[in-house]
C-alpha positions as CSV (number, residue, x, y, z in Angstrom):
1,X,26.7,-59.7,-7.9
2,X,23.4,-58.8,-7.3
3,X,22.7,-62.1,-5.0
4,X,26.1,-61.1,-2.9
5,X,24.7,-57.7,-2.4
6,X,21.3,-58.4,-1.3
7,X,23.2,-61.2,1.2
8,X,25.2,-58.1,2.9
9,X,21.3,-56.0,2.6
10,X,20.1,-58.8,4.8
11,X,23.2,-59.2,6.9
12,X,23.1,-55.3,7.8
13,X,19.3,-55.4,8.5
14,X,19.3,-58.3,11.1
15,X,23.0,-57.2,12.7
16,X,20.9,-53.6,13.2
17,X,17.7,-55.3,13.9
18,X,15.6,-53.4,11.2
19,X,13.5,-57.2,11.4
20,X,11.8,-56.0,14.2
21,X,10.9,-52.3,13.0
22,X,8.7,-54.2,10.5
23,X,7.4,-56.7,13.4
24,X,6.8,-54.9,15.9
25,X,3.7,-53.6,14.2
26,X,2.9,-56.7,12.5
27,X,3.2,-59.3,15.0
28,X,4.3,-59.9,18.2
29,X,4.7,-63.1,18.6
30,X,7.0,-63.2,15.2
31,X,9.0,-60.0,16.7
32,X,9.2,-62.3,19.8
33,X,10.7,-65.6,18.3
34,X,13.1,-62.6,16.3
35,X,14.1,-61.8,19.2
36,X,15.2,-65.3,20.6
37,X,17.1,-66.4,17.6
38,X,19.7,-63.2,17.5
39,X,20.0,-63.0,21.2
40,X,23.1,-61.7,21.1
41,X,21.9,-58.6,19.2
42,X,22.1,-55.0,21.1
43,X,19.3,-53.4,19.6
44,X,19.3,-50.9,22.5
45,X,19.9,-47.6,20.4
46,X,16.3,-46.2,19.3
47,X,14.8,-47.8,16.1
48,X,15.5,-44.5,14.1
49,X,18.9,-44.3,14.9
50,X,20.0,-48.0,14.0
51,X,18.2,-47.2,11.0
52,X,20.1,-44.3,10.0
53,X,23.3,-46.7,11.0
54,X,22.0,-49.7,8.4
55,X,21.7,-47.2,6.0
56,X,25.4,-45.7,6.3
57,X,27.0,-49.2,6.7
58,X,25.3,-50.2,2.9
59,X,26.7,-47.3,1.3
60,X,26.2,-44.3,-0.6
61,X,22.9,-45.0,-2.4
62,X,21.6,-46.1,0.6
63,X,22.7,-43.2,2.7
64,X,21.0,-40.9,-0.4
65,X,17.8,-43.2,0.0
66,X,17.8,-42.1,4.0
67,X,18.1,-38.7,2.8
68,X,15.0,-38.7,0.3
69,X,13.1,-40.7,2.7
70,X,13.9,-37.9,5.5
71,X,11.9,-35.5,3.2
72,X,8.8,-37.5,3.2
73,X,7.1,-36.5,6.6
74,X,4.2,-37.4,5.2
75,X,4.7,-41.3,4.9
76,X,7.2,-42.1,7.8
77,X,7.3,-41.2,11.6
78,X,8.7,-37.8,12.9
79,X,11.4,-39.6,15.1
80,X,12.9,-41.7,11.7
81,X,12.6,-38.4,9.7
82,X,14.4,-36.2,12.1
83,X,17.3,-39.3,12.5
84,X,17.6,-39.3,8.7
85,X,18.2,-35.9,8.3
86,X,21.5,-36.4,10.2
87,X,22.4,-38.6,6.8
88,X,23.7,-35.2,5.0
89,X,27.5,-35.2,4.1
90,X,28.5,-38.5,6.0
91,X,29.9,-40.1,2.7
92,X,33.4,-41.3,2.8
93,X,35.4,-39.9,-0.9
94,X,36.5,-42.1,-3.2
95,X,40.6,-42.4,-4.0
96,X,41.9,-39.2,-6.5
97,X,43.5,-41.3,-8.5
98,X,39.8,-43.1,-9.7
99,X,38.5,-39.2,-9.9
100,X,42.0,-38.6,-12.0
101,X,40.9,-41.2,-14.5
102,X,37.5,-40.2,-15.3
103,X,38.2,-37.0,-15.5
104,X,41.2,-37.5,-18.0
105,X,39.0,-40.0,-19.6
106,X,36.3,-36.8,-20.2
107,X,39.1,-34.5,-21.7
108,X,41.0,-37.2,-23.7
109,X,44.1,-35.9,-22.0
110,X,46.1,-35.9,-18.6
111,X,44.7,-33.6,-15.7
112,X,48.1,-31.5,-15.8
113,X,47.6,-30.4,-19.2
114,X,43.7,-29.4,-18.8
115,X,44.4,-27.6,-15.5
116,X,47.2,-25.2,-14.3
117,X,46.6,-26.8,-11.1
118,X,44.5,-29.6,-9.5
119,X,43.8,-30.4,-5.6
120,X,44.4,-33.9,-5.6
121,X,42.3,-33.7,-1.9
122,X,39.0,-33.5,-2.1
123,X,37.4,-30.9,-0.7
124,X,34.1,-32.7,0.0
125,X,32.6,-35.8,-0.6
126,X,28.6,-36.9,-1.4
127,X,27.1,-39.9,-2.3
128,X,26.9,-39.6,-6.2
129,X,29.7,-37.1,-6.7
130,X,32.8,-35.7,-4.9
131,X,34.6,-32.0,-5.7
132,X,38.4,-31.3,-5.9
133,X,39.8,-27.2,-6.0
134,X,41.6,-26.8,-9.1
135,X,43.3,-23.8,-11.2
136,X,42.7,-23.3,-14.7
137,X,45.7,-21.6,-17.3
138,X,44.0,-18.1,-16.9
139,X,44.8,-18.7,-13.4
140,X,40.7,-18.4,-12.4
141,X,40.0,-20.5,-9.4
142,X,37.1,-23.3,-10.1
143,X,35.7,-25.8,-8.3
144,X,35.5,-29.6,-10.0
145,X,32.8,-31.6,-9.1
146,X,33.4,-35.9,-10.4
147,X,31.1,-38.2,-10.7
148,X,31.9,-41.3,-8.2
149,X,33.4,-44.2,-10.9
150,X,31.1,-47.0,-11.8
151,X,28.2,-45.5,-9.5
152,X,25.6,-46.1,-12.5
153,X,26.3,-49.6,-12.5
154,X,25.7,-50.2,-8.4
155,X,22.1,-47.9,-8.9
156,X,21.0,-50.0,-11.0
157,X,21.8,-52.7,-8.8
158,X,20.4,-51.3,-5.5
159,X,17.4,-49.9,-7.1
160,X,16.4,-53.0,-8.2
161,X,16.8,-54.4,-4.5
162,X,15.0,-51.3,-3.2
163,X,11.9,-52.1,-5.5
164,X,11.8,-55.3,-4.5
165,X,12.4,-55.0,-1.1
166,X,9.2,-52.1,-1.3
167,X,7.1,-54.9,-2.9
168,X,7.6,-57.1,0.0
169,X,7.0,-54.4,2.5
170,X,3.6,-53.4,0.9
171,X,2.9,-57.6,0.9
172,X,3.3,-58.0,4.7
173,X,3.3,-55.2,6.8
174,X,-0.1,-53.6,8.0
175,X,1.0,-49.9,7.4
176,X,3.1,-50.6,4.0
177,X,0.1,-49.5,1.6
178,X,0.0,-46.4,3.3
179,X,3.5,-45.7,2.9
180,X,3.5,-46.3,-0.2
181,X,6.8,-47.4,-0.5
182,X,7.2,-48.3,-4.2
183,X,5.9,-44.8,-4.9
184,X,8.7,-43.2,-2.6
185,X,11.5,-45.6,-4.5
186,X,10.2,-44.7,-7.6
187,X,10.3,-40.7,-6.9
188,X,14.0,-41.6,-5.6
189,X,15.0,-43.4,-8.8
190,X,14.1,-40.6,-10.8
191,X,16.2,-37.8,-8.9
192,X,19.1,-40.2,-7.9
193,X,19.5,-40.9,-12.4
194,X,19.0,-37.1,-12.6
195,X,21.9,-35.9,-10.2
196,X,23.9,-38.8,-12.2
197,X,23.8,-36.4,-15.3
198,X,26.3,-33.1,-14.8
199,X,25.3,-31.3,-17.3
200,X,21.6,-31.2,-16.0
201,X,23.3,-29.7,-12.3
202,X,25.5,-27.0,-14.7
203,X,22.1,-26.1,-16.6
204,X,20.3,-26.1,-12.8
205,X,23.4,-23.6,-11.2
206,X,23.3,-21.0,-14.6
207,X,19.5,-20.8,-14.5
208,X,19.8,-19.8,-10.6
209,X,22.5,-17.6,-11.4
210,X,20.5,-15.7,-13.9
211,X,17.7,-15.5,-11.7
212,X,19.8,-13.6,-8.8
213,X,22.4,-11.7,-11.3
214,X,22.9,-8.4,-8.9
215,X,21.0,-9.6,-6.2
216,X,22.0,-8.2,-2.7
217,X,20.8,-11.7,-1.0
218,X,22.4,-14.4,-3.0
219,X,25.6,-15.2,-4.8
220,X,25.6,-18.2,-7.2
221,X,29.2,-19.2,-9.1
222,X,29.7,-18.9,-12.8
223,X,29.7,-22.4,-14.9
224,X,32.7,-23.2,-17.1
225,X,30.7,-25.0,-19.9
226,X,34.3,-25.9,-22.0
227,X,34.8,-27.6,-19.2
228,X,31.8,-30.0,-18.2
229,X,30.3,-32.7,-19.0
230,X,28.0,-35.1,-17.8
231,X,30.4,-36.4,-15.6
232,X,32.7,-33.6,-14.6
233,X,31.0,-29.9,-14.1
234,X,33.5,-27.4,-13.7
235,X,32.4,-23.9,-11.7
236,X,33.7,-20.9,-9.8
237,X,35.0,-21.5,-6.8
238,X,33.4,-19.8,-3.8
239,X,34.6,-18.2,-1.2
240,X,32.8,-18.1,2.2
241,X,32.1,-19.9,5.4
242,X,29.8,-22.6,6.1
243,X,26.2,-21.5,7.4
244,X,26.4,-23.5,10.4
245,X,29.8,-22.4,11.9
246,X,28.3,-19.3,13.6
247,X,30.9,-18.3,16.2
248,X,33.0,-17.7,13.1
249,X,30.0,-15.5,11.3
250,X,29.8,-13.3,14.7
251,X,33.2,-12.8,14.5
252,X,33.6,-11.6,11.0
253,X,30.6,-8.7,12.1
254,X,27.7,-10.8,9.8
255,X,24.2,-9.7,11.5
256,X,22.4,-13.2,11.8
257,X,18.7,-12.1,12.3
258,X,19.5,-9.8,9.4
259,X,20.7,-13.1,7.4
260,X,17.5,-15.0,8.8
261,X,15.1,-12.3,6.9
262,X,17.7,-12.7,3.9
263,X,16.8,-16.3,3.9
264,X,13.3,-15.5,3.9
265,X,13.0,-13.7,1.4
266,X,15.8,-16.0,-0.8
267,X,13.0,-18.6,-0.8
268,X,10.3,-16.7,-1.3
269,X,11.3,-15.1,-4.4
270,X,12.7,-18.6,-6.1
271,X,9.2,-20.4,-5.3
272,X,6.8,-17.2,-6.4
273,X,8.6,-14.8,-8.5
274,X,10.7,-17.7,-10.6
275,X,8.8,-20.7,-10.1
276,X,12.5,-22.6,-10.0
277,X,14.2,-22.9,-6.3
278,X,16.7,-24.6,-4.8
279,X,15.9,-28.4,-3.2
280,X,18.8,-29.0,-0.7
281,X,18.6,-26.3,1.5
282,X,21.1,-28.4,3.8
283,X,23.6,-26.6,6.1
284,X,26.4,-28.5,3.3
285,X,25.6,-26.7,0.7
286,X,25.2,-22.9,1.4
287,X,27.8,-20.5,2.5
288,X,28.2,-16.6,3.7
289,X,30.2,-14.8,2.2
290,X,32.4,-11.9,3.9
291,X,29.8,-9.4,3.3
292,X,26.8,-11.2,4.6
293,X,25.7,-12.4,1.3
294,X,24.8,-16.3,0.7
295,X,26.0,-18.5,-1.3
296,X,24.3,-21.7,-2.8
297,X,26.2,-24.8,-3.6
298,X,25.3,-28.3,-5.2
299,X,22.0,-27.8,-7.5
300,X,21.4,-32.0,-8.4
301,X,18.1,-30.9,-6.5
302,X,16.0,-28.6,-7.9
303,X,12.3,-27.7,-7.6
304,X,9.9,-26.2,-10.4
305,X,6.2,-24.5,-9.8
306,X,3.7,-24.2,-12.7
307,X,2.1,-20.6,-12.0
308,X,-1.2,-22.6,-11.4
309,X,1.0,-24.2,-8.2
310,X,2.1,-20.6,-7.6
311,X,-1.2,-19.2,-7.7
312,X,-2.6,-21.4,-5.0
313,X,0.1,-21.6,-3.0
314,X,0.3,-17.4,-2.7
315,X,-3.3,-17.7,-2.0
316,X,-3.3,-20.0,0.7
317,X,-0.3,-18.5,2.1
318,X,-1.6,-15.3,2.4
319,X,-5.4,-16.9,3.9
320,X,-3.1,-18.7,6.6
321,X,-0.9,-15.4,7.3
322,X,-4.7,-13.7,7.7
323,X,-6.4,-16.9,9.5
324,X,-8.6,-16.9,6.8
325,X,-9.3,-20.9,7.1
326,X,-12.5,-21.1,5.1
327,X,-10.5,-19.7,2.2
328,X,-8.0,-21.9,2.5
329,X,-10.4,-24.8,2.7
330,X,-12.3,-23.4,-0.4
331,X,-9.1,-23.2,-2.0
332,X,-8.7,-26.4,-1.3
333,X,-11.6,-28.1,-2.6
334,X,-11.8,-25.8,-5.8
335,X,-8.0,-27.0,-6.5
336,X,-9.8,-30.6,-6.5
337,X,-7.4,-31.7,-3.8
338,X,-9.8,-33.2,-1.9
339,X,-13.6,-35.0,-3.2
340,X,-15.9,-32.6,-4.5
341,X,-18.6,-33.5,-1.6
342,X,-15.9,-32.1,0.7
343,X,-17.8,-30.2,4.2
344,X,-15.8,-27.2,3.8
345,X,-17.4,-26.1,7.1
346,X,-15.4,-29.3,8.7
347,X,-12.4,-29.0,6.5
348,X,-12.1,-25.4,7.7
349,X,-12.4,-26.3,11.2
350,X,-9.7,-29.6,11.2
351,X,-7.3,-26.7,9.2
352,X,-7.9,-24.3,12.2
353,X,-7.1,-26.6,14.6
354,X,-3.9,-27.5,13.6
355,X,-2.7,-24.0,12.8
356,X,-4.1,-21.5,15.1
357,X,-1.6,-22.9,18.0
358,X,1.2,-21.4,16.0
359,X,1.0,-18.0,15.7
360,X,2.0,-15.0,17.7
361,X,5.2,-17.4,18.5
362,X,8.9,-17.0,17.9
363,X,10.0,-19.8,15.7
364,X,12.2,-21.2,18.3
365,X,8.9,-21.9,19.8
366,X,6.9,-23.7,16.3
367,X,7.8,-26.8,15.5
368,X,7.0,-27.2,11.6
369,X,7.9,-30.5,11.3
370,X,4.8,-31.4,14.2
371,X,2.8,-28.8,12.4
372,X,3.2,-30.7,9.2
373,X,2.8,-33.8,10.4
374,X,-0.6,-32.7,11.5
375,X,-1.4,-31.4,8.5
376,X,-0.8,-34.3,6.6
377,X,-2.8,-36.7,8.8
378,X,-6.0,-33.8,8.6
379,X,-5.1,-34.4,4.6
380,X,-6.0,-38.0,5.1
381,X,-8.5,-37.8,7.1
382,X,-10.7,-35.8,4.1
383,X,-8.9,-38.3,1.4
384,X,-6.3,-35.5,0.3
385,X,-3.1,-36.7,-2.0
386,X,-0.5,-35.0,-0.9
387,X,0.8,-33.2,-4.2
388,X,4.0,-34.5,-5.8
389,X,4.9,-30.9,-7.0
390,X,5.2,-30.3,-3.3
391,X,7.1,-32.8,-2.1
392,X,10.2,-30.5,-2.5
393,X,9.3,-27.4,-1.5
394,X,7.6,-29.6,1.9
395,X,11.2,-30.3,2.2
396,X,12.6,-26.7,1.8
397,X,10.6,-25.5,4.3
398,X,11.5,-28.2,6.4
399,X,15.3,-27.1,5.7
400,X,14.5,-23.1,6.5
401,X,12.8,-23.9,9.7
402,X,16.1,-25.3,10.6
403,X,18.7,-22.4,9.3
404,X,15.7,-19.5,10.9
405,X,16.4,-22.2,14.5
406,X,20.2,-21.5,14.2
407,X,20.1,-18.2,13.0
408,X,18.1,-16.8,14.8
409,X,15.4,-18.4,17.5
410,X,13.2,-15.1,17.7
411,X,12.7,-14.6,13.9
412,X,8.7,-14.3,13.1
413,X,8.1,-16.3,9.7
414,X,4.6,-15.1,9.4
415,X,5.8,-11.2,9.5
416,X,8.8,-11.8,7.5
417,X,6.8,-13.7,5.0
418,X,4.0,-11.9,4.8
419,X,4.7,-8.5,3.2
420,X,6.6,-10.3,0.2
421,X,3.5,-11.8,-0.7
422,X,1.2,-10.0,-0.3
423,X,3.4,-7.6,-2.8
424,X,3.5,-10.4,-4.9
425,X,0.0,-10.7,-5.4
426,X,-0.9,-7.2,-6.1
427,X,1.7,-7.4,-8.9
428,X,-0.1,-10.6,-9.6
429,X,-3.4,-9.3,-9.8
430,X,-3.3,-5.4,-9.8
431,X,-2.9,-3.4,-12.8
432,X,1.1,-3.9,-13.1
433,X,0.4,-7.3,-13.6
434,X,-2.0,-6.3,-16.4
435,X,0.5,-4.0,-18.0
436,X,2.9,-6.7,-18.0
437,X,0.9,-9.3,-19.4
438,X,0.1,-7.1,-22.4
439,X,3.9,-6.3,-23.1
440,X,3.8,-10.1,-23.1
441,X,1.7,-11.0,-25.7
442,X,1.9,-8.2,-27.9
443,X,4.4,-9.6,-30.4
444,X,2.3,-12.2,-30.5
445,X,-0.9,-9.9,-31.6
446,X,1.2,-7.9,-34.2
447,X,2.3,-11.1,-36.4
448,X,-1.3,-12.3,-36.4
449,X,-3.1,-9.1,-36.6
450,X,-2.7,-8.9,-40.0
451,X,-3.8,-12.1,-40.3
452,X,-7.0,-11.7,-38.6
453,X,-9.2,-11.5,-41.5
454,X,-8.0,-14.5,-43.6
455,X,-8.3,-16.4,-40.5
456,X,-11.9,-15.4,-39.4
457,X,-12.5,-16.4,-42.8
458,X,-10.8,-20.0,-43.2
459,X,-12.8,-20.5,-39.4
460,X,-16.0,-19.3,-40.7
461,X,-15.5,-21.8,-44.0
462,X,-15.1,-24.6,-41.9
463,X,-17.5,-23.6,-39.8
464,X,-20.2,-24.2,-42.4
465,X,-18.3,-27.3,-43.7
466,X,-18.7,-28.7,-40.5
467,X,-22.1,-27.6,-40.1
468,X,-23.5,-28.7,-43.6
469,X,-21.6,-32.1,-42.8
470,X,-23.5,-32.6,-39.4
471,X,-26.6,-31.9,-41.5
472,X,-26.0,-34.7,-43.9
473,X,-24.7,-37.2,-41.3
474,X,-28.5,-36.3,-38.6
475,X,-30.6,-36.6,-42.3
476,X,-28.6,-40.1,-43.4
477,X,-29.5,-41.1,-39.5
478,X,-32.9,-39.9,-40.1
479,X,-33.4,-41.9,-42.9
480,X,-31.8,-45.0,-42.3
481,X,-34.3,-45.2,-38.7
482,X,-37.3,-44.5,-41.2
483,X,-36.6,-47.5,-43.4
484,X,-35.6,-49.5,-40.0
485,X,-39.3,-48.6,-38.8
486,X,-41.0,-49.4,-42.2
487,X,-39.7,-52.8,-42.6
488,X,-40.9,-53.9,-39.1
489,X,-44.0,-52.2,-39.6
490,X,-44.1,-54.3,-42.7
491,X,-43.2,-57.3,-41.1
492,X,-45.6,-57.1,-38.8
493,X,-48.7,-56.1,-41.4
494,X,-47.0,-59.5,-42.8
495,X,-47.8,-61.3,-39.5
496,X,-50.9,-60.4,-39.0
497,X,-52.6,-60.7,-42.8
498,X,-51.3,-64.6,-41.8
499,X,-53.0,-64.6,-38.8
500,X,-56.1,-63.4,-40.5
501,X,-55.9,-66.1,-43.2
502,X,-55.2,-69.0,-41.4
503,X,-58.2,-67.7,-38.8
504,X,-60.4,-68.0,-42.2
505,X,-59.1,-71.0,-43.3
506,X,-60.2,-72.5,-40.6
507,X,-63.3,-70.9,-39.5
């Protein structure tokens, strides 16, 4: 199976001419010969878009590997990135009856006696799962989300295909070490076998909906957990209208800059005040809801901060917000993200000139992904590694630069952003934050309180054990050097009482 699948890979790349991608920067001559053999190829469309059409002929994985890859403006050109991120929601769904039988094979029983009522449409379709509308006996209205059948077994398959097909492209083309293309594959694996798990998305969705119980902003549906399991997760159904459809929002009275700030401030307060946010900020997967509120949908993607991420990101945040660029290059080279011998006079000055363009402009007017591009190539150019802690939050940005766009084209990041963290970092640093963190860790100081003496005691016992053993191991050295010395010194008095005698003997 594997040998037929990688003869339809190879049959899609030629028909779409994905060949000469890869030889047009390796060799001319080869991309010339190419081009002789498959005359009758029409590889007039742009080499990003019959990309993005290779990708959608081979198939879900593939079309989730375009949409990975699209996050990654780091390793791949701007014109492929922006032509991948048209990959979202372009998966045909699978036949209900094939979703009918895993879910009955979950629940041990037939689909009519688990629910009072079940959609057999689906209501929309991705490329590891798709979700049907359902009723349950209580009459509450949920949401199913089914995992595609057999989809574990064809990953496996195309993942191996895609790691060996990353080999080769490291092996022979001049730009495939910087790439780093069995790096991207791997990082793809390892989300595309966590989204397989439903029970990991349910966990993902409660967490957010604990973080924003009674928020004004953001509206996150309820988990059934009698009902999921990691292959069916069963939710409240939400009520709302796609983000994007914004002659409908008009009508219905919904203030979009009002919603821009909203959105704003939504991120904001996932990345620094939780440290857990949502990944696939997509136009797919959020909602408004008749009174202006979002709503988030799909959590397979989700990105985590440790406050040490948080810390540094708030602070270099705030130096950009201030054009403070010798902080944030100091930052930078006391985070160890670039060498130690770093110039932070020059590092300061490549970070100006990227960024000092930008400001005092509407965002219609910014173009982040150019922004970040340039970033990332300044990054190289002092040996930075771009962080894989990141890599997701890269793309969320990427992903609010486009809702602010639609929204609306005048809203001012920098001043939106701005006064949300710089409040953050007073209650960071002030003396809330102090107050906070000692309401923390007192519990902790009155169970060992008690326990202080006993403890300085035991420390101060080893301490000397410890000590006195050091003693003994140095004198043992000592000694065993002393008796190395004496027998060469003996040795030597040896040597030369033989010299004198034979110099005797025969004088």
């Amino acid at each position: 199976m594997r040998l037929f699948r990688l003869i339809k890979i190879v049959h899609v790349s030629l028909r779409f001419g994905l060949d000469r991608i890869v030889l047009d920067s390796t060799s001319e001559r080869l991309s010339a010969w190419a081009g002789r053999l498959l005359f009758w190829r029409d590889l007039s469309a742009p080499r990003a878009v019959r990309l993005r059409e290779a990708l959608e002929s081979l198939g879900p994985i593939f079309v989730k590997f375009g949409q990975v890859l699209s996050t990654r403006r780091d390793l791949i050109p701007p014109d492929i990135a922006d032509e991948l991120a048209k990959l979202q929601d372009r998966v045909p769904p699978f036949p209900t009856e094939q979703a009918l039988a895993v879910i009955e094979a979950e629940y041990g029983r037939s689909v009519d006696q688990v629910f009072k009522r079940f959609d057999r449409k689906p209501i929309a379709s991705a490329s590891i799962a798709q979700v049907h509308f359902a009723e349950l006996h209580d009459g509450t209205e949920v949401a199913l989300k089914v995992v595609r059948p057999g989809i574990e077994r064809v990953i496996e398959h195309d993942l191996g295909l895609l790691e060996a097909a990353a080999y080769l492209i490291e092996r022979v083309w001049v730009d495939g070490r910087r790439l780093k293309p069995r790096e991207v594959v791997a990082e793809f694996a390892k989300h595309l076998r966590d989204e397989l798990d439903l029970m990991r998305e349910a966990a993902n969705c409660s967490q957010l909906r604990r973080n924003f119980k009674g928020s004004p902003l953001l509206v996150v549906p309820e988990v059934y957990w009698d009902y999921c399991s990691s292959r069916v997760m069963v939710m409240q159904r939400m009520v709302g209208t796609p983000i994007s459809q914004l002659d409908r929002l008009r009508e219905q009275g919904v203030n979009l800059p009002a919603l821009s700030r909203a959105g704003v401030e939504i991120f904001f307060t996932q990345v620094f005040r939780d440290g857990f946010f949502h990944a696939d900020m997509h136009p797919g997967n959020i909602f408004v809801s008749a009174t202006g509120k979002y709503i988030a949908l799909d959590f397979g993607i989700m990105g985590t901060l440790e406050e040490r991420d948080k810390q540094y990101l708030a602070q270099n945040f705030i130096a950009f917000f201030r054009r403070d660029y010798k902080r944030v290059a100091q930052a930078h080279v006391d985070a160890g993200w670039v060498p130690a011998g770093t110039r932070v006079d020059e590092f300061e000055s490549a970070i100006r000139a990227v960024c000092e363009p930008i400001f005092d402009k509407p965002l219609k007017d910014i173009s982040f992904g150019k922004t970040l591009l340039r970033l990332f190539q300044t990054a190289r150019r002092f040996q930075m590694e771009v962080q894989p802690q990141l890599v997701l939050l890269q793309k969320t940005l990427l992903n609010i630069e486009g809702l602010g766009r639609e929204l609306d084209p005048e809203l001012d990041l920098w001043k939106t952003a701005k006064p949300f963290l710089e409040r953050w970092m007073n209650e960071q640093i002030g003396w809330r934050a102090f107050v906070r963190h000692v309401e923390e860790e007192a519990p902790n100081w009155a169970m060992y309180f008690p326990q202080l003496p006993r403890l300085v005691h035991q420390a101060l016992q080893h301490e000397d054990r410890d000590a006195l053993r050091e003693s003994l191991a140095q004198i043992e050295r000592q000694q065993v050097r002393t008796a190395t010395w004496l027998r060469v010194l003996g040795f030597a008095a040896l040597v030369l009482a033989a010299v004198e005698v034979w110099h005797l003997w025969h004088g």
